[in-house]
N, C-alpha and C positions, 0 to 999 in steps of 0.2 A: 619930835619929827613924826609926819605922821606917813604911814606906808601907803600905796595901794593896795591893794586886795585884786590881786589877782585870779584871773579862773582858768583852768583847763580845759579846752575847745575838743568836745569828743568826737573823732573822725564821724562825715554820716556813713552811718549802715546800709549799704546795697543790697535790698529785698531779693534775694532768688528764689526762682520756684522750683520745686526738688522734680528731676528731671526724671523720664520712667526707664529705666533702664531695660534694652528686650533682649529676651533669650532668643537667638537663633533656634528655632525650628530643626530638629533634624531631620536630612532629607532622606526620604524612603525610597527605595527603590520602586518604580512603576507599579507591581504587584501587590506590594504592602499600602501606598496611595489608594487603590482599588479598593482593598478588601484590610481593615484595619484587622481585621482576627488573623491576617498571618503574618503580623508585627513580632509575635511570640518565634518566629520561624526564618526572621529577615535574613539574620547571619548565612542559614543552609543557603537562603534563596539565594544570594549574592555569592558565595560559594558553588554553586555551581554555573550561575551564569559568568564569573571567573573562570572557573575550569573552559568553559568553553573560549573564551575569548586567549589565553594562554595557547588552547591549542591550538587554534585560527592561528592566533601568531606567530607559533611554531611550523605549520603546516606552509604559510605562504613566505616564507622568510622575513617575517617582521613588516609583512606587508609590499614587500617587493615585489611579489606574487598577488592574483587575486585566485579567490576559492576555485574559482570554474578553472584558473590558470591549472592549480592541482590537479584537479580532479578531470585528466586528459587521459589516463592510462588504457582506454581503449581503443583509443589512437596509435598506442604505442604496442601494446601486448597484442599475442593473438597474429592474427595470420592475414598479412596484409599485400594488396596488389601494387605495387614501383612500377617508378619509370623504367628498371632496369630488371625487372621480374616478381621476384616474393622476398617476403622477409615475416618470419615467424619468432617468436618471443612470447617467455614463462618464465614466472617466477617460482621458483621450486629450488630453494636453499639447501634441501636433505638430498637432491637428487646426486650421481655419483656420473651419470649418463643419461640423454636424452635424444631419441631419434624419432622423426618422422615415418612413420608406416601407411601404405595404405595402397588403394587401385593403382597409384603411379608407380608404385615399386612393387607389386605383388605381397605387399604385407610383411617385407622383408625389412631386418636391419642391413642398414645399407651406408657406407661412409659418405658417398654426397647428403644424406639427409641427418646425417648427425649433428646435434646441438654444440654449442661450445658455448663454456661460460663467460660470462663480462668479468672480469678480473674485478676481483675484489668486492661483488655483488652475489646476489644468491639469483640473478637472472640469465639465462638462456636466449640464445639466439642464433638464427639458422636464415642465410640469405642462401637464393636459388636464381636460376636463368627461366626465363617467361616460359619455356618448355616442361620444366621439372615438374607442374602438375596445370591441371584444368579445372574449368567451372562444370560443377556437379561430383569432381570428384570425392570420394569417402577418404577418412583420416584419423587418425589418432596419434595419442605420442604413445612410445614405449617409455616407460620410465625405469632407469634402473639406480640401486639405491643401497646402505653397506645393508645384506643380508637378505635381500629381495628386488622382486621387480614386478612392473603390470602392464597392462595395456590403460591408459586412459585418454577420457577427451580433456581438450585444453580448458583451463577455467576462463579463459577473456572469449572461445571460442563463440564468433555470432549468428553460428549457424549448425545443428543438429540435427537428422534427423534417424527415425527409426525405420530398419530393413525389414519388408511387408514377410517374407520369408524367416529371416531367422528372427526378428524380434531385439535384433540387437541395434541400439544406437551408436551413432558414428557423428563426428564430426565430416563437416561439407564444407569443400570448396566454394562459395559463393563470391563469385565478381560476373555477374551476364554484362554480356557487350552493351547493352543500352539503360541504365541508371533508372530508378523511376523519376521521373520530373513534375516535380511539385505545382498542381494547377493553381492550389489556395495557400501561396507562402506567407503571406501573415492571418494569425486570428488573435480574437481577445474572446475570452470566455464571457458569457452574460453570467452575473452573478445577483442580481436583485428580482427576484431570488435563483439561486440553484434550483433544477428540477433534475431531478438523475434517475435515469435509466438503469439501474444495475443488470448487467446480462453474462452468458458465458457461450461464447463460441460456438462449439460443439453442439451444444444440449438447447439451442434457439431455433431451432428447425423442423418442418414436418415430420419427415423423413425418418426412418428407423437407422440412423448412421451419426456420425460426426459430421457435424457441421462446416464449412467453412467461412471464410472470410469474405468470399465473391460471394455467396449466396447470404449473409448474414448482412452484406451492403447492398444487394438487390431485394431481396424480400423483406428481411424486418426492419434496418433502418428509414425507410418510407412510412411503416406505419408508426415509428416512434418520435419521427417529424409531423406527424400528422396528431397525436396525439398534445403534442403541443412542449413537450418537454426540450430540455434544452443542452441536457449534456449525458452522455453516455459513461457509467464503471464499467469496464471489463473487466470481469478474469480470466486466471490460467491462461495469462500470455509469454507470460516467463516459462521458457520450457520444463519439461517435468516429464519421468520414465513411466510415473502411476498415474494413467488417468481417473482414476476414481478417487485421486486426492481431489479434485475439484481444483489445482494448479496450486495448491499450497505445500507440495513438498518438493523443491526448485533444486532443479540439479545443475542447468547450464542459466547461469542468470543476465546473459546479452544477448541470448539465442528467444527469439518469438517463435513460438509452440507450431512446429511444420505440420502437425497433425493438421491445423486450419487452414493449409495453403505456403505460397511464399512470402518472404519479405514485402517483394512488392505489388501483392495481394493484401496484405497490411495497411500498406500503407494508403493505398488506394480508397480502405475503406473508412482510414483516416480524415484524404483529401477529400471523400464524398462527405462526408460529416462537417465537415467547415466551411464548406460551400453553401450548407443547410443551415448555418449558425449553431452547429450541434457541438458542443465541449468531448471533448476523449481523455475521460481520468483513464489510467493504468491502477488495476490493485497489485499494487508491487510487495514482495517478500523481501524482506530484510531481516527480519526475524528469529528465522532460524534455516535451516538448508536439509536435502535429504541425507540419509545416512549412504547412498551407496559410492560404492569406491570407482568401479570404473568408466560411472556415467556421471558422477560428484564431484565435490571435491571433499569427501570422506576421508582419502588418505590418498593424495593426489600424488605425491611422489616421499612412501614411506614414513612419514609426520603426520599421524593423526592430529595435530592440533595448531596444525599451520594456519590457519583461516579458524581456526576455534580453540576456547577456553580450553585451559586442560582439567584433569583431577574429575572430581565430585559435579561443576557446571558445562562439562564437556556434551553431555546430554540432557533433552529436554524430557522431561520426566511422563511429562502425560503425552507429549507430540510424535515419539519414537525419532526425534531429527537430532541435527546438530548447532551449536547455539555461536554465533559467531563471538569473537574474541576484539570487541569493541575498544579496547585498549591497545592494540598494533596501530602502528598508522599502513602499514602494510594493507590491512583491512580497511581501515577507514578510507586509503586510497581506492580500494576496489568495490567498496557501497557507493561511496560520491560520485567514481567515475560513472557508473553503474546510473547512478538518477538522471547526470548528466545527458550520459549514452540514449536515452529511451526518449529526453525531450528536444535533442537533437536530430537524431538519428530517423524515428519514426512521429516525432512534433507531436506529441501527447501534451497534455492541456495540465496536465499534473497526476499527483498519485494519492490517492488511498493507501497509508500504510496498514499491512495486515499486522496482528499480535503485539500491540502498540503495551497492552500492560504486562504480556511475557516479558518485554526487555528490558522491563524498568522497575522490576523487584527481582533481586537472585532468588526470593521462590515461587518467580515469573507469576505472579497472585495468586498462587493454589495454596488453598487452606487461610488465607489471610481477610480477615474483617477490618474496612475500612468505613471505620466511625466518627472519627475524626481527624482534625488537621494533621497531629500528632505522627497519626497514621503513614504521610507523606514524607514525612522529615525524620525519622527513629533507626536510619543508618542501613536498613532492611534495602534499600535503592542502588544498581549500578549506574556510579556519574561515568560511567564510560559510555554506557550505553546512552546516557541522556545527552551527555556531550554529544554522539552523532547524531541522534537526531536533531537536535539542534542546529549543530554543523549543515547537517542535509536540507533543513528549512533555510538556510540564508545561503547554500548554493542553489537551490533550485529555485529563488525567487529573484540570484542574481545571472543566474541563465535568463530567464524567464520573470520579467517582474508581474505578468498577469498569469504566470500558473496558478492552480488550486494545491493545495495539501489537504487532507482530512485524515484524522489520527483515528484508529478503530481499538479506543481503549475502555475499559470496563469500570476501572478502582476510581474516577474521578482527581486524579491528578490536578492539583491549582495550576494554575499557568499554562496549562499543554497547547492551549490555541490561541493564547496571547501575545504580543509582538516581544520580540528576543531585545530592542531596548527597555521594555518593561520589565526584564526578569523571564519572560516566558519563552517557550520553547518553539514557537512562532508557528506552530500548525495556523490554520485560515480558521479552520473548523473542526470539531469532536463531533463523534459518532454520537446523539443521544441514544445508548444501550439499554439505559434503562425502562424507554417507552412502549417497545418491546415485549420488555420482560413482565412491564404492567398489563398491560393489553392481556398478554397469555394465563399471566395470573388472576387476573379478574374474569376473562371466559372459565375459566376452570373451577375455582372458585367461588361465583355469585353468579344465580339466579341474573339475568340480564336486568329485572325490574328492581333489583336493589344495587344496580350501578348510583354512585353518588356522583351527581355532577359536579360536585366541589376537588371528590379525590381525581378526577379526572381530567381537570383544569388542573388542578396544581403539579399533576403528575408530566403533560405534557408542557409544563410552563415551568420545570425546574431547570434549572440553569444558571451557569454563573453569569454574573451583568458583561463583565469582558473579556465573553467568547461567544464566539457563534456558533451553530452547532444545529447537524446533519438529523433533520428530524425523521422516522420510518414506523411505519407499523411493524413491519416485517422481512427481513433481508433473505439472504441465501442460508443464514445461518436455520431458519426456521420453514424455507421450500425447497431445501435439497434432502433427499434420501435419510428419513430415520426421524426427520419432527413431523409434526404437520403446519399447515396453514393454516391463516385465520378463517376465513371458511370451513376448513372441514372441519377445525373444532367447534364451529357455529352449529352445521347442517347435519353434520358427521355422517350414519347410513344414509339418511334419505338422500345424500348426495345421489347415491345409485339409486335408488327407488321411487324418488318421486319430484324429478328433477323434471321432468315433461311439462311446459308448457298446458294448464288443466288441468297437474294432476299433483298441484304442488301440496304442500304439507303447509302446517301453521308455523314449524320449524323451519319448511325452506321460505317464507316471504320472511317470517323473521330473521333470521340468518342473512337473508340478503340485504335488509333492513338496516340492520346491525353494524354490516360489512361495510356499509358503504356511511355510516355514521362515524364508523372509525375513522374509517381517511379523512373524512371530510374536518372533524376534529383536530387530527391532528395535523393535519398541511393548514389549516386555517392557523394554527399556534405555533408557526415556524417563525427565528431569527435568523437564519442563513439559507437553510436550503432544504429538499424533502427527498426523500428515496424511496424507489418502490425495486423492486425485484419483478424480474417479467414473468407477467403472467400472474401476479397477485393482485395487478390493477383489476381485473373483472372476474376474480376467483378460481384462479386453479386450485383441481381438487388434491387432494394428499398430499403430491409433492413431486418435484420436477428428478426425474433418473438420467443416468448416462446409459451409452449405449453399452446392454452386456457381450457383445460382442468386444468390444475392444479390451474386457478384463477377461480373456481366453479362457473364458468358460469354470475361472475360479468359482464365479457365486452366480448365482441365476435371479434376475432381478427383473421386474415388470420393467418393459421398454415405453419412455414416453414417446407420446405421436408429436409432440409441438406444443407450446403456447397457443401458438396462433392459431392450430388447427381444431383448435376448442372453440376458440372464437367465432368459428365458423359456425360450429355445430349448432343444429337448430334448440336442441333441447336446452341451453343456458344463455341464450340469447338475451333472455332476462338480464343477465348480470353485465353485459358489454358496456358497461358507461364507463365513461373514462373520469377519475374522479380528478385528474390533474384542467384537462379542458373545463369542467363544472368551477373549478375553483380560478380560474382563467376568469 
């Protein structure tokens, strides 16, 4: 028999192609995208832009609230005109008793003007009849507290001013019957680019006195529109007892400095500035406060460290002030409402923060070299502090979506002017500090004909790619009382001897040469915006004084005559160019 021979049919084989398998990418936050060398650092960086988002959502109830909703408390505190008279309010938790003193009661504790706490709050409040006091009258609280007592002014108080006779400041009645009324209710700041004007009240005037507000919108604001610039810094608008702190040792911080006029003298010179297309930064103090007790908030009612750190950070070491306690929300409600207040209230275009890297190392950058990344992230940093500002950038650009911020910090912080969904702390612009500090080191330093034009391109062209940043020759830090200017470290004596027209030196054409190469330099290598300080646009000599009159004959100090009144003078006429219109 014979068999087949069968075979086994092998299934066919289906060719596949081996398929690529991809790793997801991990996603970086904003800042580490930017800049891959602070990949080593993502965790801190993400870490504190959590902290801040935790606290927003603590602050606003989960979002129930928005930021600007918080931050009303000057609305509320402080000393306010109703339908059915006054209503005053403080927060002052140690107090034991609080009464209102003042012209309307002869300075007496009195039971219609005494406080009564809100149950179960550390706040104060005191309702009156439309009679119980007037506009213009003086005020304070008495505070009394377990083992002590003082006279102080209120900390929300937005109105201060100093007695020409005794020298004492007082809290003021302010409600005048007619409101100021805003002629220029909307602006937008031109920002392509920033031109700023840095100036200071007071010290802008011919005049051997303190300046004002009406005279500082009548006289210099026209020549600084003429000029061609486009946004005005002020300082020392925030009231202050020392006027020779130049407005950075802030005692009443809702209160605009009465030395220059009224509120609505202010604001006047506000609404003539926007009329002109002119921007109004504020350089605002957040940074630290003065020390005194009855015109401060030093020991406002027996708690030295109610509004400040306590222990070892309760003082700032090189400032003589006090450092605020950025971890209260008690505080953070009274800085927030505070930025608020200013963009509201007096429609300021934004702020200049002053002491940007005091607040952001516990050894506020004294003694510390910052070399590398490292540097930033080594635990040396209060996230309390970085939290508010933070916080403060995404309220005051949600008041205000075309206000300016510029952060005036020294150590180069990563992120400080980068967008807060990037990781960064959302300033618009940083202060370039360093151009400055070049500028001064290389007059001092080198022969002018061994300037290198490569260190000098590089110097004003350092910068990080994702910020923009506030470029200057020279601020107030380097034309007030005690440095010099760029000029007079050019010209130096011959400024006085042979400044005449005919009878110049080789040192004053070069000097003025020189001066005007700087600016030209560095405004031509700007990415945001450029600053001058008044009166170092055409060379003032030594350095800009206040009046010694107003420091009661403490120290005895050369009186300047004005910026502007140089300008006149025939003898430097040479120097009058305006390096902002040239670059126009």
């Amino acid at each position: 028999m014979v068999t087949k021979k069968t075979t086994t049919k092998k299934a066919p084989v289906k060719k596949t192609s081996a398929k690529t398998v991809k790793v997801k990418e991990p996603s970086h936050i904003g800042l580490v995208k930017n800049d891959a060398y602070l990949a080593p650092y993502e965790d801190a960086i993400r870490g504190r832009h959590e902290h801040a988002l935790w606290k927003m959502n603590q602050l606003t109830q989960n979002g129930k609230l928005t930021l600007s909703d918080f931050a009303n408390g000057h609305n509320y505190y402080g000393l306010h005109q109703t339908t059915d008279g006054w209503v005053f309010r403080e927060w002052a938790p140690n107090a034991t008793e609080i009464y209102l003193v003042g012209d309307f009661n002869g300075w007496n504790e009195q039971e219609a003007y005494q406080c009564h706490r809100i149950e179960g709050t550390g706040n104060w409040e005191l309702t009156l009849p439309h009679d119980a006091m007037q506009h213009g009258q003086y005020y304070k609280m008495r505070v009394h507290w377990e083992g002590g007592e003082g006279e102080r002014i209120p900390a929300w108080t937005q109105r201060v001013v100093q007695d020409e006779a005794s020298k004492i400041f007082s809290a003021q009645v302010w409600a005048p019957a007619e409101p100021y009324v805003w002629k220029k209710k909307t602006f937008k700041p031109q920002t392509s680019p920033l031109l700023i004007y840095e100036c200071h009240i007071g010290m802008a005037q011919d005049e051997e006195k303190v300046g004002t507000y009406n005279e500082f919108r009548e006289k210099v604001l026209p020549r600084i529109i003429k000029d061609g610039y486009n946004a005005i810094q002020i300082m020392a608008i925030q009231e202050h007892p020392y006027y020779g702190s130049f407005g950075y040792h802030v005692s009443s911080f809702f209160a605009a400095s009465s030395r220059f006029g009224t509120p609505e003298e202010l604001k006047a010179l506000i609404d003539e500035a926007h009329k002109n297309g002119i921007a109004v930064i504020m350089d605002i103090v957040h940074s630290h406060a003065v020390k005194n007790e009855v015109e401060g908030l030093g020991n406002l009612a027996g708690d030295p460290n109610q509004y400040f750190y306590p222990g070892e950070r309760h003082e700032h070491p090189a400032w003589d002030s006090l450092c605020f306690d950025y971890g209260k929300d008690e505080v953070l409600h009274f800085l927030l409402s505070n930025c608020k207040y200013w963009l509201e209230e007096y429609h300021f275009d934004g702020f200049r923060f002053d002491g940007v890297t005091s607040m952001l190392y516990y050894s506020h950058g004294l003694g510390e070299a910052f070399c590398n990344y490292a540097d930033y992230f080594n635990g040396h940093q209060d996230d309390n502090a970085i939290c508010y500002l933070t916080l403060a950038n995404c309220l005051i650009h949600e008041v205000n979506k075309n206000a300016v911020t510029i952060a005036e910090e020294v150590s180069g912080m990563p992120g400080l002017a980068a967008k807060f969904k990037d990781g960064g702390y959302g300033f618009d612009y940083r202060m370039a500090m360093n151009i400055p500090d070049y500028w001064i080191k290389t007059i001092k330093e080198l022969p002018d004909e061994a300037w290198k034009p490569s260190s000098i391109f590089w110097e004003i062209k350092n910068r990080r790619s994702d910020e923009k940043t506030i470029s200057y020759c020279e601020s107030h830090d380097q034309a007030l009382v005690g440095d010099k200017t760029i000029i007079f470290r050019l010209v130096d004596a011959d400024m006085y001897w042979h400044f005449r027209k005919g009878d110049e030196t080789e040192m004053t054409h070069r000097g003025i040469a020189l001066h005007k190469m700087i600016r030209l330099a560095t405004i031509a290598a700007i990415n945001g915006g450029y600053l001058n300080f008044m009166g170092n646009e055409f060379g003032h000599p030594e350095w800009i004084d206040f009046h010694a009159k107003e420091m009661d004959g403490a120290i005895s100090m050369p009186v300047d005559s004005g910026t502007w009144l140089i300008m006149r003078n025939y003898a430097i006429t040479c120097l009058a160019t305006s390096t902002v219109r040239c670059w126009r």
